[in-house]
PLY file of the C-alpha trace (Angstrom):
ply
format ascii 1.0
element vertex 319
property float x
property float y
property float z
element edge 318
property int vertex1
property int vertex2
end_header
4.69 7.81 -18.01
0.88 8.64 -18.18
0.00 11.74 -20.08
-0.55 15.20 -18.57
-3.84 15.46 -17.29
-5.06 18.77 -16.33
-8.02 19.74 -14.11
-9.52 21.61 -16.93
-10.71 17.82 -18.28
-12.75 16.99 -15.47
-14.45 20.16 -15.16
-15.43 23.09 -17.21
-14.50 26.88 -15.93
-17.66 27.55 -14.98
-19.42 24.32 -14.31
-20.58 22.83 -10.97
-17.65 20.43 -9.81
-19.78 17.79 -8.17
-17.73 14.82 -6.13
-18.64 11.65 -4.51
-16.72 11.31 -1.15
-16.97 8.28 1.38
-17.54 10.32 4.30
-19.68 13.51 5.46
-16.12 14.93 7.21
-14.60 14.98 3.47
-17.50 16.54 2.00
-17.55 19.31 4.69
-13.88 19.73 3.84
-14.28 19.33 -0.38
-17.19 22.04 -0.08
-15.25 24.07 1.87
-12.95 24.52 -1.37
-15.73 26.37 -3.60
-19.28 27.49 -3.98
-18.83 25.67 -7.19
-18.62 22.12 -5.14
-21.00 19.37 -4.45
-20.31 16.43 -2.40
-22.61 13.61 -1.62
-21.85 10.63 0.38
-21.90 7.83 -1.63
-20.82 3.80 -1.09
-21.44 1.24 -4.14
-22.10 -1.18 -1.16
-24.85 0.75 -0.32
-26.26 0.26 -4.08
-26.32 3.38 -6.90
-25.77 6.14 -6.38
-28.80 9.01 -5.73
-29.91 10.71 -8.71
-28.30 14.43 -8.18
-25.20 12.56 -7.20
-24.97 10.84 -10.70
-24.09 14.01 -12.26
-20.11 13.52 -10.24
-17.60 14.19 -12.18
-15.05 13.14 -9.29
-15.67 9.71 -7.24
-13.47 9.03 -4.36
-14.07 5.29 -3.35
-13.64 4.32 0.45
-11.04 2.69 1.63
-10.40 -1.05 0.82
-13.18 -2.99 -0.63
-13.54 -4.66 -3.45
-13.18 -3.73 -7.12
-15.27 -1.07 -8.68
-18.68 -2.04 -9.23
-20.27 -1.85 -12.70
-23.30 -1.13 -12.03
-22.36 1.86 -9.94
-19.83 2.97 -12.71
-22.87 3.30 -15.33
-24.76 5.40 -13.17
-22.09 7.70 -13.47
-21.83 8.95 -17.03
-19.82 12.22 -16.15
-17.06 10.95 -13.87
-14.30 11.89 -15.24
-11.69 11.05 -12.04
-11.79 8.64 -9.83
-9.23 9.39 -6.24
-7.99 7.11 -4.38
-7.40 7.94 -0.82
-4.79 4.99 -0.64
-1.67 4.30 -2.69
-2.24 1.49 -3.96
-4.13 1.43 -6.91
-4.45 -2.66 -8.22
-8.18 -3.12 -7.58
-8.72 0.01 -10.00
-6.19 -0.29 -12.81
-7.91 -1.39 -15.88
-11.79 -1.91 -14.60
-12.59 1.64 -15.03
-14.55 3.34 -18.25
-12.82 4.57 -21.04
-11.99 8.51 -20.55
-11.66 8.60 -16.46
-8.19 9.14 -15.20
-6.98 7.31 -11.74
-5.17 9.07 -9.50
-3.99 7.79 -5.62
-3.02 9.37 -2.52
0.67 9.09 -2.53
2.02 9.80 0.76
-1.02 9.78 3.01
0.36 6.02 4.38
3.56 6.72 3.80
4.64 7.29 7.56
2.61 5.27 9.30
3.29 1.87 7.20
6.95 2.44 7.32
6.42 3.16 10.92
4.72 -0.47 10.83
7.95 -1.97 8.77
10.51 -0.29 11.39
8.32 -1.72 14.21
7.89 -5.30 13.01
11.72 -5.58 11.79
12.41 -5.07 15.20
9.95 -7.02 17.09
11.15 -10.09 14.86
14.42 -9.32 14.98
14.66 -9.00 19.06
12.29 -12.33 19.01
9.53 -10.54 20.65
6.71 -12.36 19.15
8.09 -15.44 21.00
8.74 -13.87 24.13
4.84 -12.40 24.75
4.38 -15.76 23.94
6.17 -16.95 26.23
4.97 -14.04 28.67
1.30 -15.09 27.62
2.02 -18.77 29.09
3.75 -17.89 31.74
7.09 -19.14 31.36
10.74 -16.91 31.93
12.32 -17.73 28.60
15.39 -15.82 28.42
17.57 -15.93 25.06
19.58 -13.90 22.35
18.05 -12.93 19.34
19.19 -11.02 15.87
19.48 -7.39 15.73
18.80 -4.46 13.71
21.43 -2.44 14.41
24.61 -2.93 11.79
22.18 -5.65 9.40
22.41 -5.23 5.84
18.70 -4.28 4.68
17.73 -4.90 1.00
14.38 -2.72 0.78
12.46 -3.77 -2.60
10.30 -0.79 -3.82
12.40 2.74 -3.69
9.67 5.26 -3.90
7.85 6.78 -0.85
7.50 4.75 1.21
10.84 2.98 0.81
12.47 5.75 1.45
10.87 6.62 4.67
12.10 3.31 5.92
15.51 4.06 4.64
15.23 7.50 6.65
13.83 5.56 9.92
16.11 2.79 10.25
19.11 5.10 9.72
19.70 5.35 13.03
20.18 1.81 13.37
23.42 1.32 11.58
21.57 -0.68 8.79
23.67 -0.93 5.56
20.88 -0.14 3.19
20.27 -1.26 -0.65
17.24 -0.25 -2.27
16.15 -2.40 -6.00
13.27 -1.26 -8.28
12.52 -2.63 -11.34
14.41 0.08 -13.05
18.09 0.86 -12.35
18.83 4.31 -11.13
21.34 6.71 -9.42
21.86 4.81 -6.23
19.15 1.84 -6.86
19.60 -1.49 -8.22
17.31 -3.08 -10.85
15.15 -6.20 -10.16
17.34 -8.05 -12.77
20.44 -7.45 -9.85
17.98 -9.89 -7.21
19.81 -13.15 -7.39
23.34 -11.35 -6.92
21.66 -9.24 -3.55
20.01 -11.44 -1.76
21.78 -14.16 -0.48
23.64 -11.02 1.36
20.37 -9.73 3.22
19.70 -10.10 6.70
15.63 -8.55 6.30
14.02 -8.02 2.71
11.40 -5.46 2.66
8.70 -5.10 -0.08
7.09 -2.20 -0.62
6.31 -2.20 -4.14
2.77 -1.97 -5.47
0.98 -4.24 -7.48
1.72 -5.11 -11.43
2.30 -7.77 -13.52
6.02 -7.69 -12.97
5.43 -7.71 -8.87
2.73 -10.18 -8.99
4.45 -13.26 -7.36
7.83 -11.59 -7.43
8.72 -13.32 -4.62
8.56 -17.09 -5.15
10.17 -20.07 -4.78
13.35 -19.24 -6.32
13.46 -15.44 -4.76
13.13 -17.25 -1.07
15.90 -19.85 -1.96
18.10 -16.89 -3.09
17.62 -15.21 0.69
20.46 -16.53 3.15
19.43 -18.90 6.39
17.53 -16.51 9.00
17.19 -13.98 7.21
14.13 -11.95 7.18
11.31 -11.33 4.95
8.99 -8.24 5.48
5.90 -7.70 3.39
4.00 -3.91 4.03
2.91 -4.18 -0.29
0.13 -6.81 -1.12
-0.30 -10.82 -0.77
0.16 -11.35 -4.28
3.83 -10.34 -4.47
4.49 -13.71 -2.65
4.23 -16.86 -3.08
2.13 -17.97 0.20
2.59 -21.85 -0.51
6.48 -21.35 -1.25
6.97 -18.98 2.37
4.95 -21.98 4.03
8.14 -24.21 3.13
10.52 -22.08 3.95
9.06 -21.09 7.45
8.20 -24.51 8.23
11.89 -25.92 7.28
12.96 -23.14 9.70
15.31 -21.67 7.39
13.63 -18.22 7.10
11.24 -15.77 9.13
8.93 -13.32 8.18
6.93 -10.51 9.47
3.58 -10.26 7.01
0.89 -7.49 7.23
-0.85 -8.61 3.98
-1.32 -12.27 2.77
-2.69 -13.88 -0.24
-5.50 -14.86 0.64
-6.66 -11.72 2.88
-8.52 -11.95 4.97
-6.64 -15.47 6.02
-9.03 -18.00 6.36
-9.33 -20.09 9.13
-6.84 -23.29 9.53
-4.60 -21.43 7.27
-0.70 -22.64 7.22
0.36 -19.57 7.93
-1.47 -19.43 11.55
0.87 -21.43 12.64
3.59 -20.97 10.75
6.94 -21.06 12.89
9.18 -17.63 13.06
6.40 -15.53 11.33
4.77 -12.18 12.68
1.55 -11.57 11.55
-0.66 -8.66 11.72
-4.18 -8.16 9.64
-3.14 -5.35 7.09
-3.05 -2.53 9.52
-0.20 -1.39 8.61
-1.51 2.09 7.46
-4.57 2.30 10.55
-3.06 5.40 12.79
-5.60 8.21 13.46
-3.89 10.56 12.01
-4.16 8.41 8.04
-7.39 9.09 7.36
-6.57 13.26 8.28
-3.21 12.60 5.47
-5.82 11.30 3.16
-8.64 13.84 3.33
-5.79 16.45 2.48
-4.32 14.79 -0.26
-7.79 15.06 -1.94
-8.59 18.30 -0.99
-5.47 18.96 -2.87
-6.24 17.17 -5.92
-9.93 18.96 -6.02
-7.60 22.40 -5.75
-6.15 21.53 -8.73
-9.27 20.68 -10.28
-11.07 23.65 -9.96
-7.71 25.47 -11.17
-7.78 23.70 -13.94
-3.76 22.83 -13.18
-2.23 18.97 -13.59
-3.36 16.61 -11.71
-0.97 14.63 -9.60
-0.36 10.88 -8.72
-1.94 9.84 -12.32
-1.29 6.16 -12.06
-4.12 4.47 -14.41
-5.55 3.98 -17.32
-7.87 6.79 -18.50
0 1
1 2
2 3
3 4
4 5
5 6
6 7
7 8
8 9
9 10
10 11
11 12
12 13
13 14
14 15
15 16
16 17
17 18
18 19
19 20
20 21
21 22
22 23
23 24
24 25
25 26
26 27
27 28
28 29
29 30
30 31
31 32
32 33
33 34
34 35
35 36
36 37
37 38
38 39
39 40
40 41
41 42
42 43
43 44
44 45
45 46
46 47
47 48
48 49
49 50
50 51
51 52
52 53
53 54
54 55
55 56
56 57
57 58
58 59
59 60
60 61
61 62
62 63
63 64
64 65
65 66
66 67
67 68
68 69
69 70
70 71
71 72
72 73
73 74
74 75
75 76
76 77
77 78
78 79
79 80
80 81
81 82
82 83
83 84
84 85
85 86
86 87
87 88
88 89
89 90
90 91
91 92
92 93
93 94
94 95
95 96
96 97
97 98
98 99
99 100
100 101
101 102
102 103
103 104
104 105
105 106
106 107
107 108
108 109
109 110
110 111
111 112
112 113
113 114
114 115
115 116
116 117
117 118
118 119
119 120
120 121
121 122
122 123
123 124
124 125
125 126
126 127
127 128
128 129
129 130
130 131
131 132
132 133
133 134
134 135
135 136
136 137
137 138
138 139
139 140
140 141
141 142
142 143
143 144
144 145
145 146
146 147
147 148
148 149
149 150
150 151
151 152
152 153
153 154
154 155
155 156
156 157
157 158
158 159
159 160
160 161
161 162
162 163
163 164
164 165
165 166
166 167
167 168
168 169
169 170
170 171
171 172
172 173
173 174
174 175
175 176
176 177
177 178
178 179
179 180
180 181
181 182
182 183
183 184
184 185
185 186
186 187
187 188
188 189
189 190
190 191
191 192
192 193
193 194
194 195
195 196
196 197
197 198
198 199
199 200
200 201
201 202
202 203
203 204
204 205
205 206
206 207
207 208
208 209
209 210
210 211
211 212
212 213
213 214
214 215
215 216
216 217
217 218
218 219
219 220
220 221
221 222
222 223
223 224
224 225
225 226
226 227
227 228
228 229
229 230
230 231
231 232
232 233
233 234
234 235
235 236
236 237
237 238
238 239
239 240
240 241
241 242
242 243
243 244
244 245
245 246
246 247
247 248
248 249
249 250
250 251
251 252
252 253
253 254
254 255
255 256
256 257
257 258
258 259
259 260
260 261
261 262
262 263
263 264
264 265
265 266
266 267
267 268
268 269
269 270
270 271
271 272
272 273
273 274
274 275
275 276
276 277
277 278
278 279
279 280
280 281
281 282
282 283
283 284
284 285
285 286
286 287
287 288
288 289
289 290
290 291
291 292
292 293
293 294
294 295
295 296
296 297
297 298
298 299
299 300
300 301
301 302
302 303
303 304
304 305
305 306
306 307
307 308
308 309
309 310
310 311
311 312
312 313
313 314
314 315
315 316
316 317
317 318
């Protein structure tokens, strides 16, 4: 567990908090907090940042992208926090300076990605990818399909987010086992895979990205998983092994219903286009409207802390 970090080491009692924000709407709302807050819009695509703005303290990056940029970082000799306004935290975790704490928006995609899980475990399940398919060519292909309702659901990642999708598919009937990599009160270790899945109908992974997760799921994992059943992936690419699902899909023994892939974005002429009994959407398994409103309040709650010199929540890197 990371140590306590308080608001009181990012800014003094008195000092100017000044934050970089990714949008003018969040630095209306972050000056809204204080007369003692700055914001500035600032984007490292959009090269360093200006020269008031290098005296930030806080930086919150925009959403996706790539890893922090160096060059930016330098420019920035006070930041002392960097938050996220997404949960996951892998592109940050280890690339930033010595002395600035990450912290990410837990929660603010919470709903709306397992909203996305619950909605493609179904479509797959009820075989509705084929069917628009079918609909798109203009053919009546009746047929039965699997179901959700009574199917023993083995959901990989039990924080947040895999509990919402515990709490949404609840009224399906689902007999529901949640692993993590540590054992707990009603959660199974990773160690406990082998034994669980070959008794899964869907496998849902929601964990985020470590060393432990990267390429979790590979050839082994997928043998473990009985014929038909299905694998969902709302985490990252990199917690599967994209040439080992390729076999598997292709042999026809599994399905899948992806919303992040390794590589991302897919290329074109990609296996996977084409891959039989796989769903595929292009990570937008967090884009509702009402996301980026979840996010803007998770770091207006943060910069509360801040200025009240309290803990901060969500530490999740290296500082």
């Amino acid at each position: 567990m990371a140590p306590e970090i308080r608001g009181s080491d990012v800014v003094g009692p008195d000092e100017t908090l000044t934050v970089l924000v990714p949008t003018r709407e969040m630095a209306a709302a972050v000056e809204a907090l204080s007369p003692r807050v700055r914001a500035f819009r600032a984007d490292p695509a959009d090269g360093p940042p200006p020269e008031e703005a290098a005296r930030a303290q806080v930086w919150v990056p925009p959403s996706g992208g790539a890893s922090p940029d160096e060059a930016f970082l330098d420019a920035l000799p006070r930041l002392r926090l960097v938050q996220l306004v997404s949960a996951g935290a892998e592109r940050f975790v280890g690339r930033l300076p010595e002395g600035v704490v990450l912290c990410n928006a837990r929660g603010a995609h919470t709903p709306s990605t397992a909203e996305w899980v619950l909605a493609a475990t179904l479509a797959a399940q009820r075989g509705l990818p084929d069917l628009v398919r079918a609909q798109d060519a203009g053919r009546w292909s009746p047929g039965t399909f699997s179901s959700l309702v009574g199917a023993r659901v083995l959901v990989v990642g039990a924080g947040d987010i895999g509990r919402r999708i515990g709490a949404m598919m609840s009224g399906f009937d689902v007999e529901l086992t949640y692993v993590a990599r540590t054992a707990r009160d009603g959660v199974h270790g990773t160690d406990e895979l082998p034994r669980l899945l070959p008794h899964a109908d869907v496998v849902v992974l929601v964990v985020p990205v470590t060393p432990e997760t990267t390429g979790l799921v590979d050839a082994d994992f997928l043998a473990a998983m009985g014929d038909g059943a299905l694998l969902v992936n709302a985490a990252r690419g990199v917690v599967v092994d994209t040439d080992a699902l390729v076999a598997e899909l292709t042999a026809g023994r599994l399905r899948a219903a992806l919303d992040v892939t390794e590589p991302e974005p897919l290329p074109e002429g990609h296996p996977l286009w084409s891959a039989p009994g796989l769903l595929l959407t292009p990570h937008v398994g967090g884009a509702v409207p009402q996301t980026a409103a979840r996010a803007e309040a998770a770091v207006v709650a943060q910069l509360r802390r801040v200025l009240a010199g309290e803990p901060l929540a969500d530490v999740v890197g290296d500082y």
